[in-house]
N, C-alpha and C positions, 0 to 999 in steps of 0.2 A: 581535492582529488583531480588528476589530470586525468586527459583520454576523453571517451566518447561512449554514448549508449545509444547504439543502433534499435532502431524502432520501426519497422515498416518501413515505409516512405521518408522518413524522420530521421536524421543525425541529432543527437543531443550533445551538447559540449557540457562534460563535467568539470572544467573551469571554477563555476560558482556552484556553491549549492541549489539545487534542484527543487520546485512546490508543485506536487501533486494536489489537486484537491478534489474534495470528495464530493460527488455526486449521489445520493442514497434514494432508489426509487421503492424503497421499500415502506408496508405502514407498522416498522416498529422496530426499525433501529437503533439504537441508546439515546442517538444527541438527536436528530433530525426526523425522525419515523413517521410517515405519512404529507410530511411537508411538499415532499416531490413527487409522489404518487402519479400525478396528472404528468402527460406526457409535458402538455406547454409550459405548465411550471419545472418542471426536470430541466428542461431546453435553457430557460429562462436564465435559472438558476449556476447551470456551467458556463453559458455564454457572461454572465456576471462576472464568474471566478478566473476568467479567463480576460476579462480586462481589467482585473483588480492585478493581472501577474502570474496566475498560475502556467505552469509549463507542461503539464500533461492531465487532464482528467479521467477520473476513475469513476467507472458508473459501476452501482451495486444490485442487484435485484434480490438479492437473498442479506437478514440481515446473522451477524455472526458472533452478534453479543452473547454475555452467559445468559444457557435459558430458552435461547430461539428456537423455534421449528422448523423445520427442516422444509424447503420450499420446493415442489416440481417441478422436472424440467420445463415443461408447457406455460407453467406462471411465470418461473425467471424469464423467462424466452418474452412471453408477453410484457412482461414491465421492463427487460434492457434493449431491446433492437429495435423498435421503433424511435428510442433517445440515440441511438447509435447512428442508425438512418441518417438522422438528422446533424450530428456533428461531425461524421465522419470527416465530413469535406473541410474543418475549420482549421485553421493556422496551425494546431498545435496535435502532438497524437493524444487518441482516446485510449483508454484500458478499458478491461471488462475487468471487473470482482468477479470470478467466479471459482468452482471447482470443478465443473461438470464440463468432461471435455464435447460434448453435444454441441453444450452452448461455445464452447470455445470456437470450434468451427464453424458455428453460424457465425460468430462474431469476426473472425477473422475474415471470409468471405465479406461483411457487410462493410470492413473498413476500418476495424479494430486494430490498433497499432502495438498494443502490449499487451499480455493477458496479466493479471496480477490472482496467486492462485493460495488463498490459506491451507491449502492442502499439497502444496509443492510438488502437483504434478505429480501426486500418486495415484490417481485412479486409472484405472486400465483406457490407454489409449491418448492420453492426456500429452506425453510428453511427443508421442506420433504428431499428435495436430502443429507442436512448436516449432518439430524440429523439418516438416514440413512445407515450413512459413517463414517470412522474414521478419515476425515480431519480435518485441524484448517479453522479457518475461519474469516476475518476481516469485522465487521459493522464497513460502514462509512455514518458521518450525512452529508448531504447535502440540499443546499436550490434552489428547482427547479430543471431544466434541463440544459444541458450545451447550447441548446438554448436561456434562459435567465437568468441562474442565477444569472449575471453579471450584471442586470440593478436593479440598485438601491433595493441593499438589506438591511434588516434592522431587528433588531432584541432589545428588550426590556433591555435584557441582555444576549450576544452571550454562555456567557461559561453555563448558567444557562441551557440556552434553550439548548447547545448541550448538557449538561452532561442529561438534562433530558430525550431528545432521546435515546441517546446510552443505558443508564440505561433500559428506557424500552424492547428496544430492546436484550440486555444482559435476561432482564428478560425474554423475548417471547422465547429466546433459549434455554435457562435451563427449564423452561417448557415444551421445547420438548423432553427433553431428552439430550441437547449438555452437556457436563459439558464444566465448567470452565477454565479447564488447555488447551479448542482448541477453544478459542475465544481470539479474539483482537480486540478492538475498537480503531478507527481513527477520529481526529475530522475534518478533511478535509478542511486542508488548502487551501484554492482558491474557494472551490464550494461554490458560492453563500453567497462572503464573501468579504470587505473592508479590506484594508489595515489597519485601525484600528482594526476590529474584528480578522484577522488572528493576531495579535499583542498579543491584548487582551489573544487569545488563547493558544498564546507560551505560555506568563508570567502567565498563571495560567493554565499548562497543568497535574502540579502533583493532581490539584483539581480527572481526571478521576483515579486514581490509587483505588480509595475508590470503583468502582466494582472490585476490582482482577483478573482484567483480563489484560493483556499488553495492554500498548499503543502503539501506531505506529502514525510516524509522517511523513506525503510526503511532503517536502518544496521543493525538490530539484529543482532548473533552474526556480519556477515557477516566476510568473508574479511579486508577492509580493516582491520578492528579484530584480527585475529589476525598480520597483519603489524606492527602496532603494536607488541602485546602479547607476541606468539609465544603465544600462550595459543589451546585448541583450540575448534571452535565453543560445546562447552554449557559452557567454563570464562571464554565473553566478557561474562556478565551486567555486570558492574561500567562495561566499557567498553563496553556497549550504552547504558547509563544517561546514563554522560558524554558519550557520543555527541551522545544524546536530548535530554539539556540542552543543546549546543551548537546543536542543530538548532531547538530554538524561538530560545534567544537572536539566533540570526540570520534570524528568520522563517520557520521553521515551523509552521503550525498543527494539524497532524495528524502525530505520530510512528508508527509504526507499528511494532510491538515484541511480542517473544516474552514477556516480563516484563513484566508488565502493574504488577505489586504493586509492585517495585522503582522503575519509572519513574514510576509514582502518588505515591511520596513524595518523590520526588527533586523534581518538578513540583513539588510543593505548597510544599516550602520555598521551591521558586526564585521561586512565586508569590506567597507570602509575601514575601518580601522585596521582590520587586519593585513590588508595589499598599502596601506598609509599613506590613502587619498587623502 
């Protein structure tokens, strides 16, 4: 994908494909849960991913697997803006995970460069804080809560129904005033989706490139690749990878992944070959 995604302080050239990586300060996230908990380990941990190649980091305070509880503004608050604090100033822009436009504008305020929001900027006030500000911003579809998204979802036609969400959604932003070049749509793998639907969604994920705004794609470690594999989440790095490659090959320009080092070499060959360095 050519062009650029404006972030803050930040130009990003969408040239090559784009590695997010994940930050998780939470103690019970699918792959990672309690690992980063401690601020200095958090620190540690993206300051890592970020000389392995990542290009943007996403810090999470709440986690959003199927199942999770619902986390306070005051706790999320306490486990991501102290890690925020601390990286705001580093070479590359930060995101917040979150959905609570509260915490959005503490974060913005502390140096937050992207909000990334599984709730696409619906809760009242949410799209205010964006439009605002000069961050980027990720709508992602989802179906339900991560209390039951999980039980028997279903959908007429999944890619139909998510490109028409995001679409609207794209368009409620530009209405406020967001442009273009600081939004990215996600069609969100796992939330309130089968293993056939998230399938479906790979093999036809260049269909969302038709609003011009990046894709971003989070398979990493998830569930869907352990039904694959049977292999458990911290044993999915191989097929995070594969994933990952699948997911630009079909138009993604932001993966977003736990394995920052693995998916940086896998890209690079695939990028080699494909410009016919």
């Amino acid at each position: 994908m050519s062009g650029s995604l404006r972030c803050g302080r930040f130009t990003l050239s969408l040239e090559r494909p784009l590695i997010m990586g994940i930050v998780n300060v939470t103690p019970d996230s699918f792959s990672d849960g309690g690992q980063f908990l401690n601020v200095d380990a958090a620190i540690a941990h993206a300051r890592q991913l970020i000389a392995q190649g990542a290009d943007i980091i996403d810090i999470g305070g709440e986690s959003t697997r199927p199942g999770a509880r619902e986390v306070t503004l005051e706790e999320e608050r306490q486990r991501v803006l102290p890690v925020l604090a601390r990286l705001a100033g580093e070479s590359i822009p930060v995101s917040i995970d979150t959905q609570k436009p509260e915490l959005m504008r503490d974060a913005v305020a502390a140096g937050a460069s992207m909000i990334n929001d599984v709730n696409a900027l619906q809760a009242s006030g949410a799209i205010a804080v964006v439009a605002a500000s000069n961050v980027a911003v990720c709508v992602m579809h989802k179906r339900g809560t991560p209390a039951d998204m999980q039980r028997d979802p279903r959908y007429e036609n999944v890619m139909d129904e998510v490109y028409a969400f995001l679409d609207q959604r794209v368009r409620t932003l530009r209405a406020a005033g967001v442009d273009i070049d600081r939004i990215v749509v996600d069609p969100g793998f796992g939330f309130g989706k089968t293993l056939e639907h998230n399938l479906a969604l790979l093999r036809q994920l260049q269909r969302l490139s038709a609003m011009r705004a990046p894709i971003m794609a989070g398979i990493s470690r998830k569930a869907i690749l352990g039904r694959i594999t049977g292999r458990e989440a911290s044993e999915r790095v191989y097929a995070s990878v594969a994933a990952a490659l699948v997911a630009v090959k079909n138009g993604a320009a932001i993966v977003r992944v736990h394995d920052v080092a693995a998916t940086r070499d896998a890209l690079a060959v695939w990028s080699a070959v494909e410009s016919g360095i």
